[in-house]
C-alpha positions, 0 to 999 in steps of 0.5 A: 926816755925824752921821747917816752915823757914828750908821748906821754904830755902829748897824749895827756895833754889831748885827753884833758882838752876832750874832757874840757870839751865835754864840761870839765873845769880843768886848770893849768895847775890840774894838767900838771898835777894830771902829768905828776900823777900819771907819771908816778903811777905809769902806762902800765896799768889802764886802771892805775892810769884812771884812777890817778886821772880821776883823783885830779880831775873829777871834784863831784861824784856825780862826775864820775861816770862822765869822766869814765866814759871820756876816758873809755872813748879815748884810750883802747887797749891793744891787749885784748882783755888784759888791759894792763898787760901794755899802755895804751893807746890813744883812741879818741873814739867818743860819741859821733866823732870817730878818731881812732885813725889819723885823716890820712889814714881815714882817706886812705882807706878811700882809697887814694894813694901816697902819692895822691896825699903827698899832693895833698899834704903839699897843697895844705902846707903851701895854705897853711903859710897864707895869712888867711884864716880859712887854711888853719879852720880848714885844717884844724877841722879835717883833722879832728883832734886836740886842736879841735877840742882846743878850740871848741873848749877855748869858743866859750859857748859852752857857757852860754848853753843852759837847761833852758836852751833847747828852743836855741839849738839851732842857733847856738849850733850856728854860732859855734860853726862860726867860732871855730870857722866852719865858713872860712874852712869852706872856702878854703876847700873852694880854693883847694878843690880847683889846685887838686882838680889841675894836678891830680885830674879827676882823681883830685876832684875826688880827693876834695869831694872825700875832704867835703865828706870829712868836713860834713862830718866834723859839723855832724860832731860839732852840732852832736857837740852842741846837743850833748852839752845842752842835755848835760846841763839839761839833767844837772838841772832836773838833778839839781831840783830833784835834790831841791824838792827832796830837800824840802820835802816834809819826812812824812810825805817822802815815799819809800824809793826816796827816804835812802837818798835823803838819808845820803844827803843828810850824810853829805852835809854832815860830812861837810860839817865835820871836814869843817870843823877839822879845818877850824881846829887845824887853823886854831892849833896852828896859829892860837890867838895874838897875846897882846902884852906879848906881843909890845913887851917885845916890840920895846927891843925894836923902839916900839915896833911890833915885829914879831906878834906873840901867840897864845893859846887859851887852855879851855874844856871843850864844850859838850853837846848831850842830845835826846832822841824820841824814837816812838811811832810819833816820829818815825817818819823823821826818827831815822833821819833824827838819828842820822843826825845824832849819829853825826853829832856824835862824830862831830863833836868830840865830847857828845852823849846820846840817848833815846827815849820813848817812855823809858830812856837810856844811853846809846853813847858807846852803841854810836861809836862802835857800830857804823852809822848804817848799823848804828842807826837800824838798831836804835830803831830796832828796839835794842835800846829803848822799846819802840812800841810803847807811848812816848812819856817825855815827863818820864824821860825827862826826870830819868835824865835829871836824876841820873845825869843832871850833875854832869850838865854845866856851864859848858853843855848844850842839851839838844831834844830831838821829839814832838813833844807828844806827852799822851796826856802824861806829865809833861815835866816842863819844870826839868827844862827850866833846871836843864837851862839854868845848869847848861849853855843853852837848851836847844829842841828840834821838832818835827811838827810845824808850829801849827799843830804845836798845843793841838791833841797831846802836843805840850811843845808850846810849853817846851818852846817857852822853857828852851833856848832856841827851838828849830823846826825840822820837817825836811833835811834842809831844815835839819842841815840849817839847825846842825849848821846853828849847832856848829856855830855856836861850838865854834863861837863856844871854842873861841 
C-alpha cells in the first residue's frame, strides 16, 4: 500500500512539473489538492483520473485542451481501447521529447549491453560525487524527465518570452541551454568520453558518441521547448485582441460568424456579475453590520473594553430592478445582445420584471424564468410576445406601462430602458419618464445609438436623456458590461 501511495506521488509529481513546463500556474497547495483528488477518485479510470486533474489545475476554459494534450502525451494506456480496464502508465511521450523509455532503455536499444551500461552507470555515479556542476547538467539532461522539467520550470525564462519575442528566439534558446547547463554537460561528456575510451575500447568511444546523440537531442527538446512557449503566448496574445476588438465592436458592424461569440462573452460577464453578487450576499448574511450601542453596553462588564462587537441586521426590501426592451427592427443589431442582458438581469436580481416592447408592450417575467437563456432570448425575438414587425411606438408603450404598473414602482425600483428612442414622429410621452423618476430610485436608459445621431430623423432620445437619471451608451459588449457593472453597483450600495 506504501509502495502503491510512493508510485502515485512520484508519477503525480512528474505530470505537474510537465504541465508547469508547458505554462501552467501550479502551487504547492494544487500539487497537493492534485494527489487528494487522484487519490479519491483511483488509477482506475484514466477519464476519472483527467477529469479529477483537470478540476485542480485548469482555471480557464481556453486551457483546457492544452491541458488534455500534456495529459495524452504523458500517460498511455496498456489496455488497448479500454483505457480504464487498468492504471495507466507513465509515457512522457509529447511534443519532440520522446520519453516512453528510460536513457538506459534508449541505449539499449543501441545496441550496447548490461555490462557496457554498468561501466556507464559506474563512471556517472563516480562524477555525480564531484563538486563540478557539468556532472549533475549532464545527468539531468541524458535523462529527460522530471528533473529536466524541474529545472527548465524553475529557469524562469518562460517569463521572459512574450507574443513579441519571435526576432529573440535564437537568443532566448541560448540562454536557456545556459540555465539548465548545456556547456557544463559538454564538457563533462569531454571528460567521460576519454574514461569509457580506456575501459571499454571502441566500444566506449561508441557509447559517448550514442550519449552525444542523446544530448544533441535534448537541445533539439530545449529549443522546440523555447518555440512552443513563444507560439503560446503568441496566440493568447492574437485571442486576447481578437476578444479586445469584438468587445468594442459596434452590434451593427459584427458580421454573422462573430455575433455567437459575442453573445457568449456577454454571457460570461453576467456570469461573473452573478458569481459576485452571491459572494456579497453570503458575506452580508454572515457577518451583518456592527451595532454600536450593542456593542459598548457590552463592553461595560469588561470596564470599558469592547471585547465582543455586536452584530445587526437591518430588515429592508430588497430593491427591485423593472427593465423595458425595444425589440423593433431599429435595434435588432443590439436587440439580441439587449436581451442577453435582460435575460441575466433577471437572473441576477432576485426581484427583476421584464418587458418588451415595439408598439405594443407586455410582460415576459414568467417567459425569462422558465425557459433557458438560448430559448428565452429566440422567442422574445420571434414575435411570440410582442410583434416585431410593426413601427416602434415609445409614447404608446410608455403610457401602457404607467396605467397598468406605474403603482408597483417605489422608492425602492430602478426602471431601466433599453431602446433608441426612435418614435416614427409619434408621441414621445417625455412626461411618463418625469412621473417614472419622481416614483422610483432612479430611471436609467441604455441606448444603442452614439449620442451623435441623438435629435437626428425620428430620434427624441435627447429628450428622453433630460428626463432619466443616468443615461448609457451601449454599441459593443464592452459598453453593456460597464453599464450592467454601474447597475450592480448601485444594488449593492441600495442593499447597504
Amino acid at each position: 500500500m506504501a509502495e502503491a501511495a510512493r508510485t502515485l506521488v512520484r508519477v503525480l509529481d512528474e505530470l505537474l512539473w510537465v504541465l508547469r513546463r508547458e505554462g501552467f500556474a501550479l502551487s504547492t497547495a494544487q500539487a497537493i489538492d492534485a494527489v487528494r483528488a487522484v487519490s479519491a477518485v483511483g488509477l482506475a479510470d484514466r477519464w476519472a483520473v483527467r477529469e479529477a486533474l483537470a478540476a485542480v489545475v485548469v482555471q480557464r476554459s481556453a486551457e483546457r485542451p492544452r491541458y488534455d494534450a500534456v495529459f495524452d502525451g504523458f500517460f498511455a494506456s496498456d489496455a488497448g481501447d479500454d483505457p480504464g480496464a487498468r492504471p495507466p502508465r507513465p509515457n512522457h511521450a509529447h511534443g519532440n521529447d520522446p520519453r516512453a523509455r528510460s536513457l538506459w532503455d534508449r541505449l539499449s536499444a543501441r545496441g550496447f549491453d548490461e555490462g557496457e551500461l554498468a561501466a556507464l552507470r559506474v563512471l556517472l555515479d563516480s562524477f555525480a560525487h564531484g563538486e563540478e556542476e557539468g556532472p549533475e547538467a549532464l545527468g539531468v539532461l541524458l535523462g529527460r524527465g522530471a528533473e529536466l522539467d524541474r529545472w527548465l520550470a524553475r529557469s524562469g525564462l518562460d517569463a521572459e518570452i512574450d507574443a513579441h519575442s519571435e526576432a529573440r528566439l535564437g537568443f532566448l534558446v541560448q540562454r536557456q541551454r545556459a540555465r539548465v547547463g548545456s556547456a557544463p554537460a559538454r564538457r563533462a561528456l569531454d571528460a567521460l568520453r576519454g574514461l569509457l575510451a580506456g575501459a571499454l575500447g571502441a566500444r566506449g568511444e561508441g557509447l559517448a558518441a550514442a550519449l552525444a546523440e542523446e544530448l544533441d537531442e535534448t537541445e533539439a527538446f530545449v529549443r522546440a521547448h523555447v518555440r512552443r512557449t513563444y507560439e503560446r503566448r503568441a496566440a493568447e496574445h492574437d485571442r486576447a485582441r481578437a476578444e479586445r476588438r469584438l468587445a468594442t465592436t459596434p452590434f451593427a458592424a459584427l458580421r454573422d460568424e462573430e455575433i455567437e461569440e459575442v453573445r457568449r462573452a456577454v454571457r460570461r460577464f453576467a456570469d461573473g456579475l452573478r458569481g459576485g453578487a452571491r459572494i456579497r450576499a453570503r458575506h452580508r448574511a454572515r457577518r451583518g453590520r456592527i451595532d454600536t450601542a450593542r456593542t459598548w453596553r457590552g463592553a461595560l462588564a469588561t470596564g470599558g473594553v469592547p471585547l465582543r462587537l455586536a452584530r445587526r441586521r437591518r430588515v429592508r426590501d430588497r430593491p427591485r430592478i423593472v427593465l423595458l426592451c425595444d425589440v423593433s427592427e431599429s435595434v435588432r443589431a443590439a436587440a439580441c445582445f439587449l436581451l442577453e442582458f435582460t435575460y441575466a438581469v433577471q437572473e441576477l436580481f432576485g426581484r427583476a420584471r421584464s418587458f418588451l416592447f415595439v408598439s405594443e408592450l407586455e410582460e415576459a417575467t414568467s417567459l425569462f424564468a422558465r425557459e433557458p437563456v438560448r430559448v428565452a432570448v429566440a422567442r422574445a425575438w420571434s414575435g411570440e410576445v410582442v410583434r416585431a414587425g410593426e413601427n416602434s411606438n415609445y409614447g404608446r408603450a410608455l403610457r401602457a406601462f404607467e396605467a397598468r404598473y406605474a403603482r408597483e414602482v417605489d422608492r425602492r425600483t430602478t426602471v431601466v430602458i433599453l431602446g433608441d428612442g426612435r418614435t416614427n414622429y409619434l408621441d414621445p410621452a417625455a412626461d411618463v419618464l418625469d412621473r417614472l423618476r419622481d416614483r422610483a430610485r432612479a430611471v436609467v436608459w441604455l441606448c444603442p445609438e452614439p449620442r451623435g445621431l441623438w435629435g437626428q430623423g425620428d430620434s427624441v432620445m435627447a429628450e428622453y436623456a433630460k428626463r432619466a437619471t443616468a443615461v448609457h451608451v451601449v454599441r459593443s459588449a464592452a459598453d453593456l458590461e460597464l453599464a450592467a457593472r454601474s447597475l450592480v453597483r448601485a444594488e449593492a450600495r441600495e442593499r447597504r
